[in-house]
C-alpha positions, 0 to 999 in steps of 0.5 A: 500500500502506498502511503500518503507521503509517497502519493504526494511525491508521485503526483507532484512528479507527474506533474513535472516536479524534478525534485519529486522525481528524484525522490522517487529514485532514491526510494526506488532505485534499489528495488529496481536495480535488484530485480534488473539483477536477479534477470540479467546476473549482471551487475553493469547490465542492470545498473544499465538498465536500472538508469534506462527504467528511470528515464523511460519512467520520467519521460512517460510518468504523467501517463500513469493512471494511478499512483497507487500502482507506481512501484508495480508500474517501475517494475514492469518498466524494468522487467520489459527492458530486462527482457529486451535485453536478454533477447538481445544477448540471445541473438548476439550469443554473447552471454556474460561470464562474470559471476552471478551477483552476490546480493541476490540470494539471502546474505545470511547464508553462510556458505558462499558457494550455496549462495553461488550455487542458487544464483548460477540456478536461478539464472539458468531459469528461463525468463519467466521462471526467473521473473515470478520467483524473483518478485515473489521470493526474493523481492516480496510482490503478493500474487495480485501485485505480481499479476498486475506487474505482468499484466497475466491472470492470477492463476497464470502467476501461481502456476508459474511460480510453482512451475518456477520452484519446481525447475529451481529444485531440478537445478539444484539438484543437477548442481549437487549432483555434478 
């Protein structure tokens, strides 16, 4: 739920208010940037992207209809560009080698090759997978909000996200296993 402090800085930034609109940033780019990571398992690409989500949200900000919305209206920014980019990645066949991000999974794993271990998982998740767990289990949207953020029915988010663990569990297992 959005409270009442935050509705006043985005409407005042729909309106054109800079300052407002920085506000925003500052209370979102983290949210942002940590899913940009999550789907890209790219720092550079996701500070890429994060910054590309922001402009593209300034530019298109006083279309949005409700303001109670705009946290899922970011994401959808984001995960289209995301999107974008790892379609881009497949027509080039140049995908990265750097290592998965070290704060997408819990911190407070103790054992940093379990917390490589899920990362390299997750990213080998297809696109749909990775998205669904990553606003659910990671980021904490309700089904509703992940719905509306992908703009799919609610049964169509419960279905991916159990399809979603399931292939987590396969992976994780192949990863114990090799």
């Amino acid at each position: 739920m959005v409270d009442e402090e935050l509705y006043q800085i985005i409407h005042k930034a729909k309106g054109g208010d800079q300052e407002a609109f920085a506000e925003l940033v500052k209370r979102f780019k983290g949210h942002v940037y940590r899913y940009a990571v999550g789907m890209l398992s790219n720092r550079m690409d996701a500070e890429d992207v994060s910054q590309e989500a922001f402009v593209k949200a300034f530019y298109s900000i006083s279309g949005l209809d409700n303001e109670f919305a705009f946290s899922s209206w970011m994401i959808r920014i984001a995960a289209n560009l995301c999107k974008d980019r790892l379609k881009k990645r497949a027509k080039e066949k140049e995908f990265s080698d750097e290592q998965p991000n070290e704060h997408l999974v819990d911190p407070n794993i103790p054992d940093p090759s379990v917390k490589l271990s899920i990362e390299e998982c997750l990213s080998r998740l297809s696109i749909d997978h990775r998205e669904v767990i990553l606003l659910h289990d990671v980021q904490g949207y309700r089904y509703e909000e992940i719905a509306d953020t992908l703009e799919v029915p609610l049964g169509t988010v419960k279905s991916r996200l159990f399809a979603a663990r399931m292939a987590l569990r396969k992976e994780l297992a192949k990863e114990e296993q090799g």
